[in-house]
N, C-alpha and C positions, 0 to 999 in steps of 0.2 A: 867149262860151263860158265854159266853167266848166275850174278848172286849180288844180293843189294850185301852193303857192305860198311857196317859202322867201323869205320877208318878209325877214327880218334872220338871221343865223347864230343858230338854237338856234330859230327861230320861223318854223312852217308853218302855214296857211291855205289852205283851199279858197273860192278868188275868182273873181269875175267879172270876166273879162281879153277885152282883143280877139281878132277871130277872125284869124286869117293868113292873107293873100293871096298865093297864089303867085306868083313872079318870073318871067321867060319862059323859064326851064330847071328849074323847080320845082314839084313837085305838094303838097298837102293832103291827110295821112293821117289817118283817122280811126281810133285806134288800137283795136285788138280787146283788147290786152293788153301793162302796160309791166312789164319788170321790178325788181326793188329789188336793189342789190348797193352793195359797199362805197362803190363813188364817191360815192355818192348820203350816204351816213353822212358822207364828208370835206367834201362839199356842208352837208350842217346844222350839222358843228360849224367853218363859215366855212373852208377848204379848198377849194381848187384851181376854184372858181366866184370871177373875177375880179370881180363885183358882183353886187349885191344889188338889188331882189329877179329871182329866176330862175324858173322853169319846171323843177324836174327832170324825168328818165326819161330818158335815153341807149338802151334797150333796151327795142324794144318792134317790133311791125308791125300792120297793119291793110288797109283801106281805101282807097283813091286817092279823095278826092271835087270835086277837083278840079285842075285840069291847068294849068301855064300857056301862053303861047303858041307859045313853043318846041320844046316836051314833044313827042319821039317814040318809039315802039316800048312807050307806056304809055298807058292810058287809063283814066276814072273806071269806077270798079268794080273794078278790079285789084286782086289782095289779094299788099300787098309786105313785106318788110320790111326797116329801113332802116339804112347803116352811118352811127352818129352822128358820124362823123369829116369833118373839115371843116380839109383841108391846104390851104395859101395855091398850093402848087406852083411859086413859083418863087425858094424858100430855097434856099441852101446844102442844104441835106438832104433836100428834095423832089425838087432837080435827081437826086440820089443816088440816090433811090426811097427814100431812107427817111423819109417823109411821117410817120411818127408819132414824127417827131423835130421836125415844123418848128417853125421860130421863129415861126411866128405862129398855133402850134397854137388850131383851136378846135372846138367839139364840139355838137352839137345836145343841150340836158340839163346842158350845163352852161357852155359859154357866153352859149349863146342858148336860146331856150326849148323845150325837148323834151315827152316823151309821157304825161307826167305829166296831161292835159288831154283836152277832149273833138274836139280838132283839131293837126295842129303841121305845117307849114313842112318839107319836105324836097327837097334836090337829085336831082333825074335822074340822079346818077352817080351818085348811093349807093344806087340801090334793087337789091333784090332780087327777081323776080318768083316767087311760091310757086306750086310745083305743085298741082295742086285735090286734094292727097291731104295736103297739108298744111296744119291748120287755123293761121289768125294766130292764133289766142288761145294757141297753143304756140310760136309763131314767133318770142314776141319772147328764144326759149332761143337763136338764133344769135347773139346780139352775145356773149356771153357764151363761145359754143362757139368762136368767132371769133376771142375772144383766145387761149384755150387753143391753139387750132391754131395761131398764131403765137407761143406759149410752145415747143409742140415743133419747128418751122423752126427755133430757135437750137439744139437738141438734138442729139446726135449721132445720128446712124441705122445702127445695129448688131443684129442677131437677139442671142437668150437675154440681155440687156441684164437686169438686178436697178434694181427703181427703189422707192424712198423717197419719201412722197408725207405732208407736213405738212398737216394740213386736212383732214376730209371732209365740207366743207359743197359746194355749187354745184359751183365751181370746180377744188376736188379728186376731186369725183366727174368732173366731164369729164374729166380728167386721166387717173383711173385708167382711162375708157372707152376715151379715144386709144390710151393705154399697153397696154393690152391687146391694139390692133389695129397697134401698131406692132414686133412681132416681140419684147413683153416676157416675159423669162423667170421672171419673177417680181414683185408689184406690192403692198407693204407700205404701209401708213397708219397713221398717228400721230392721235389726235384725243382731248380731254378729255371730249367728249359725246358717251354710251354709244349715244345714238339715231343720232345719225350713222356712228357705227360699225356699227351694224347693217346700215345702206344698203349702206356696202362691203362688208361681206358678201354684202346679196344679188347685189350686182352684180357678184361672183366676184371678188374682188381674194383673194390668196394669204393674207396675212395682218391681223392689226388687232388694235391698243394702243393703253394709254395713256401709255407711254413705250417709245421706241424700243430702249433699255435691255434688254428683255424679249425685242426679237427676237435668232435664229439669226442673226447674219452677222457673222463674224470679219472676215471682207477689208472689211467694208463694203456701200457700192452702188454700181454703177454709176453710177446719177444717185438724184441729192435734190432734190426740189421740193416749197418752201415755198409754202403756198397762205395761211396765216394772217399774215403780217406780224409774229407776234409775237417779240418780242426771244427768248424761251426757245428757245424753236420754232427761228430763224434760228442761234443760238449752238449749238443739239445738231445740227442739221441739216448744218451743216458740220464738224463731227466725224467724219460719217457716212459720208462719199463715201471709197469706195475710192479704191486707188494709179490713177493715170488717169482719176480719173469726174470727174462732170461736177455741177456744182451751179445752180439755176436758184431764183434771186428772184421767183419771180411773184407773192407776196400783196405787196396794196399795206401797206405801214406808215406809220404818223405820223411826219411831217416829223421829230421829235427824238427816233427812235429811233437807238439805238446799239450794235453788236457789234465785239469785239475779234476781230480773223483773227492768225493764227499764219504772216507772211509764210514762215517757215524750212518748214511743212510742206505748204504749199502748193506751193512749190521741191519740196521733196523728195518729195510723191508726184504731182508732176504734176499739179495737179486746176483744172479748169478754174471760175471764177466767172462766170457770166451772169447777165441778164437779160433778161426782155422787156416791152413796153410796150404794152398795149392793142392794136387788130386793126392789120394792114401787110398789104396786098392777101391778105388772107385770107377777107375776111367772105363771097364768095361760095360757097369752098369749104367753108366752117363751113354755109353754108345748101344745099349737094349732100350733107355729111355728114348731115344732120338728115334730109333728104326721105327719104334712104338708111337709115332706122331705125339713126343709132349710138347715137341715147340715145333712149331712153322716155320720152316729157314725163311720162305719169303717175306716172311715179318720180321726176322732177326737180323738177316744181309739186309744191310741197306745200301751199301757200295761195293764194287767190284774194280782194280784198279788191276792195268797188266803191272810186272816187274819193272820195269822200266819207271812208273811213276810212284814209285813203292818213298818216296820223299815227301810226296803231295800227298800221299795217301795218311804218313804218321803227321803231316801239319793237319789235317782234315781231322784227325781224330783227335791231338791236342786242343783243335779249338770245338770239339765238343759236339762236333755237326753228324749226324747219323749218327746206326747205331753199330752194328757188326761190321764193320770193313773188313773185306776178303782180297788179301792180293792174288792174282792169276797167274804162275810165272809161266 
């Protein structure tokens, strides 16, 4: 089969790799559509992919086209989509349930080879089965919606709630969709690309800048959530949070980023630091949020590239252009 292929860090290639045989609790997706997001960027510049060469795509669904010998309540033809998360289950943090903690954390896309290709290797327990009213080639938006949903789990849950939202690419757009059905009373975005501000706009968010500076809120927010990882972004963002709000880490940053906190006003106005860490028994409900119309693929795809350009495709999203890029293999 054919599979884009991060050769060495900084070097991808579309190669001819073997096909995957499923294990006796494992079926063969043939993916409709993977998606492109940060991990995959910390994946080419040698991040958090423990060897080389890999298979990306974490985010993606398709096809069943074949079943292994164990496989039940699924069969070939089924259109699924899959959670890339692959917990050992019996760490110290799995016993916990907190499985996207484990110490032997691994991931289909980036430990092993994911949907970056025209076949890939997944577990029985991580599938999803899509309603026939929901096409795969939009399905592979649940991993992604999967984390969000497990970004607001760490959240507090309170009516007229003011939220601060860094980023309106992918991920800050889910964000704002959730936010808006989670009793928010108001839902501001920060973002330095005019076009991506725009989106928030259509998709009814209250406000939108390009520095936070500009908005109306003296007390602050209730919650700040960082979607971009960037140092500027992380340092005004936690300025931001009213007396008792709550602030949440959710864009990934580069291992040697750094911000200074202000232990004395974090004391003195209460304010909570979180984060969250890719999906924790979420991914199903991200994929009943999806079937349920909370987001509009045709507003959240905004490119579609076959395998073969799947090179063009992570340069198009490093330089920040669209918003969900879907490769087609």
């Amino acid at each position: 089969m054919r599979a884009a292929v991060v050769v060495t860090p900084g070097t991808i290639a579309v190669e001819q790799v073997p096909d995957p045989t499923p294990g006796p609790t494992d079926v063969v997706v043939k993916p409709a559509a993977t998606g492109i997001c940060g991990t995959d960027l910390h994946i080419m510049d040698g991040e958090f992919a423990p060897s080389f060469p890999i298979v990306p795509g974490h985010e993606f669904a398709g096809e069943i086209v074949a079943v292994g010998s164990e496989v039940s309540d699924y069969a070939v033809g089924d259109q699924v989509a899959v959670d890339p998360s692959l917990y050992c289950g019996y760490c110290y943090y799995c016993k916990r349930a907190r499985g996207n903690q484990c110490e032997n954390w691994a991931a289909i896309g980036v430990t092993v080879s994911g949907g970056a290709a025209e076949f890939v290797a997944a577990p029985m327990a991580n599938l999803f089965k899509l309603p026939s009213h929901l096409a795969a080639r939009d399905a592979a938006l649940i991993e992604p919606l999967s984390c969000a949903v497990r970004g607001f789990d760490v959240l507090p849950r309170a009516m007229a709630t003011s939220y601060l939202i860094y980023g309106s690419g992918t991920m800050g757009l889910m964000m704002l969709e959730l936010a808006k059905r989670a009793g928010a009373e108001s839902v501001s975005m920060v973002d330095l690309n005019p076009a991506r501000l725009e989106t928030a706009e259509r998709l009814g968010c209250t406000a939108t800048t390009t520095s936070a500076a500009e908005l109306d809120a003296p007390r602050g927010f209730d919650v700040v959530i960082d979607c971009t990882g960037a140092e500027a972004a992380i340092r005004d963002g936690l300025s931001r949070v009213g007396r008792g709000g709550t602030y949440l880490q959710f864009g990934v940053s580069s291992y040697d980023a750094r911000v200074a906190i202000e232990p004395y006003e974090i004391y003195r106005r209460e304010i909570t630091i979180t984060g969250s860490m890719a999906v924790l028994h979420s991914f199903d409900r991200a994929g009943q949020l999806l079937a349920a119309g909370v987001l509009d693929p045709s507003i959240f795809v905004s490119h579609r590239f076959p395998l073969d350009d799947y090179a063009q495709a992570l340069d198009q999203f490093r330089a920040g252009v669209g918003r969900k890029i879907l490769i087609e293999p």
